[in-house]
C-alpha positions, 0 to 999 in steps of 0.5 A: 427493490429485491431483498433478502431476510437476514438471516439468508446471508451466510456471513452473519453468522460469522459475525455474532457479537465477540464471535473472536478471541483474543488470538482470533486476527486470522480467522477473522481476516479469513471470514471477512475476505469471504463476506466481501466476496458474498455481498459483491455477488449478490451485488452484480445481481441486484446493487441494493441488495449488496449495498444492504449486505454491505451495511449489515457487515458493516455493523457487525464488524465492531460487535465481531471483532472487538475481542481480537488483539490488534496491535500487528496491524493486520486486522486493521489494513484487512478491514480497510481493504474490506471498506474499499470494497463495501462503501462504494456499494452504498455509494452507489446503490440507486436507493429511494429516498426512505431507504437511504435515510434508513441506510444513514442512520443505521451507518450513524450507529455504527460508527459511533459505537464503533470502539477503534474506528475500524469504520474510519474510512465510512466517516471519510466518504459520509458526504457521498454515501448521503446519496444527494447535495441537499441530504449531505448539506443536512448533515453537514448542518447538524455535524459542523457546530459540533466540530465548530464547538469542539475545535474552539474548546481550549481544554486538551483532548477534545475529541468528535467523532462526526469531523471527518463525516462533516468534513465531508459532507460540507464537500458534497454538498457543494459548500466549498468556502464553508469548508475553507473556512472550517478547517483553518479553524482547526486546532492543529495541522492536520492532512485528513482535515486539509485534504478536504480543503484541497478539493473543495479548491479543485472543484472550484477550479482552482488547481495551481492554488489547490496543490500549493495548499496541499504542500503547506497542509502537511502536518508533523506527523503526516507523511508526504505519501497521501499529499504527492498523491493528491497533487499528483491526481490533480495534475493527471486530471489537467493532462500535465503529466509530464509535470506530474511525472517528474515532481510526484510520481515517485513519492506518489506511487511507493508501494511494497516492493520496487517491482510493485512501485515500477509496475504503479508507475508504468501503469499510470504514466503509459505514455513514457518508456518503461526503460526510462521509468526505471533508469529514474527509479535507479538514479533516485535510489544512490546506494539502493540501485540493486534493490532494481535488480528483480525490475530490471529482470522482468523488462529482459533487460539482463546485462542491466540487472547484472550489473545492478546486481554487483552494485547492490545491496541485493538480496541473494536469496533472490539473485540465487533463484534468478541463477537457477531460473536462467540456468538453461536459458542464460547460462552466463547470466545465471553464472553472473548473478550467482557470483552477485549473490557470493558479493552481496553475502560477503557484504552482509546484504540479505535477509538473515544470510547464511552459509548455505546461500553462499553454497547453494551460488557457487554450485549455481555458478560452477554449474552456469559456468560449465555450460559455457566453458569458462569455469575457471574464469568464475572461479578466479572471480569468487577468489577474488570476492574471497580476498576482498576485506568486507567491512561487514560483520567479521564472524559471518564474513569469516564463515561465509568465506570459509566455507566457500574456501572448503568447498572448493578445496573439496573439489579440487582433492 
């Protein structure tokens, strides 16, 4: 096994203990991508030697990172980002049997003296960063009185920290109606506990009774999103994805943006057209179609996009830079999306709209409109727009209006 001291990592000295402030979230998001970065280099070379690099930042993180204001969030989804990355290496490091039982306890400490659970994700995975059935079915026999005893403590506000990580381990280890057992045992409805349960069911082969599971383990506060993914992955792996297609993957496969969420789905069901995807994306969203307009652009499909555009809501600012991309190119669609873009200022659609991007579509729209001969045409349709009585916000309506009406009097003298 090659290793290397320390203090030849160069992210540990990054990492000292209250290394961050208060105000310290970028930074320490910054040096974090750099770390991840370093240790999955050195383990394409030797995979122990990242799975130690792994497990060093691992338990530097808290001790770093315990000062740093948390609360937008951002530090949190960077840590998870970085446990994506970091777990797996331990997980399939081909440690000995001593080193990783080392590995284990060191990860143990780290966890427990972990102050906001940024480690969360480690606890999930115990069972398989444990290496072996029979060290997960160790574990699992020290952790589950514990949760057992906790669980059946009426008093409120019992708490383990090892639930999720016995949780896990009673999966590794193969001890599937054990695990069905312990979890109906658990306090409340909760997903993080049953979507154990679920795939104790799947492993045991049992799939029809593992998503019915999965539909009634939804707890008051859980969100559909984790359990239409699971039922989603189960089906998949069944080779039913016709059946997975129409009954998950849309909720499944929501991500920041519609373009990403198209692009999710696409990607995972390769078979179905890429059309087809995005009429359904289109038919799931009554009163959002133009929130499509930016995927219906990507596929060449302009005459839909267009046409997603009037329907709205739209944001101009994105049909404004659609009509100087396709100026050259497709002139009468540019000219089309930039009267889009005036509809969708008038009705208030848009982020913080402002006269501006009302001036900057029409010049877009005059000008597309000149390159095909029909500016009179576009004018007629921004009158009309013009005219329309909007329900939206009259003080910003009244504006957008009239300076649009200014502009073309301007013209016109």
């Amino acid at each position: 096994m090659v290793s290397m001291p320390s203090d030849k990592w160069t992210f540990l000295s990054r990492f000292r203990a209250k290394a961050y402030g208060w105000k310290g979230s970028r930074p320490a998001i910054q040096r974090l991508k750099e770390a991840v970065s370093e240790i999955k280099k050195a383990a394409r070379k030797d995979p122990v030697l990242g799975a130690e690099g792994a497990i060093l930042l691992m338990e530097k993180i808290w001790p770093a990172f315990e000062q740093i204001d948390t609360s937008s969030g951002a530090l949190g989804n960077a840590v998870n980002k970085a446990l994506e990355a970091l777990v797996p290496l331990v997980i399939d490091a081909p440690a000995d049997t001593k080193t990783r039982e080392e590995w284990l306890e060191r990860l143990w400490l780290a966890i427990v003296d972990d102050g906001v659970e940024y480690l969360s994700q480690l606890e999930e995975r115990w069972g398989e960063v444990c290496g072996s059935a029979e060290v997960a079915s160790e574990w699992a026999d020290q952790l589950t009185p514990t949760i057992r005893a906790c669980w059946n403590d009426k008093r409120p506000g019992g708490y383990f920290r090892g639930t999720m990580a016995g949780l896990s381990c009673l999966l590794a280890a193969g001890r599937h109606e054990g695990l069905l057992e312990l979890v109906e045992h658990a306090p409340f409805l909760w997903w993080h506990y049953r979507q154990y349960g679920v795939q104790a069911l799947v492993a045991m082969g049992r799939k029809t009774e593992a998503i019915k599971y999965a539909q009634a383990s939804r707890g008051l506060n859980d969100g559909w999103v984790p359990v239409e993914r699971l039922c989603e992955e189960i089906l998949l792996s069944s080779a039913l994805w016709e059946e997975a297609y129409k009954r998950y993957a849309f909720a499944a496969n929501q991500k920041t943006n519609h373009l990403s969420t198209f692009r999710a789905i696409a990607k995972k069901y390769p078979m179905k057209d890429e059309q087809e995807i995005l009429s359904d994306l289109i038919a799931k969203s009554p009163g959002r179609e133009g929130q499509w307009f930016a995927t219906a652009k990507e596929l060449g499909n302009l005459q839909l996009a267009l046409d997603l555009a009037f329907r709205g809501p739209c944001e101009p600012k994105t049909l404004n830079r659609a009509a100087q991309d396709n100026l050259e190119k497709h002139p009468v669609f540019a000219a089309g999306v930039a009267v889009a873009s005036i509809k969708n200022l008038c009705a208030g659609h848009g982020y913080e709209p402002t006269t501006f991007d009302a001036r900057r579509a029409y010049d877009l729209a005059k000008q597309a409109a000149e390159k095909v001969g029909f500016v009179d045409d576009v004018l007629h349709d921004i009158r009309s727009l013009l005219e329309h009585d909007y329900s939206f916000d009259k003080i910003v309506s009244k504006a957008l209006r009239q300076g649009l009406e200014n502009r073309q009097k301007g013209e016109v003298a």
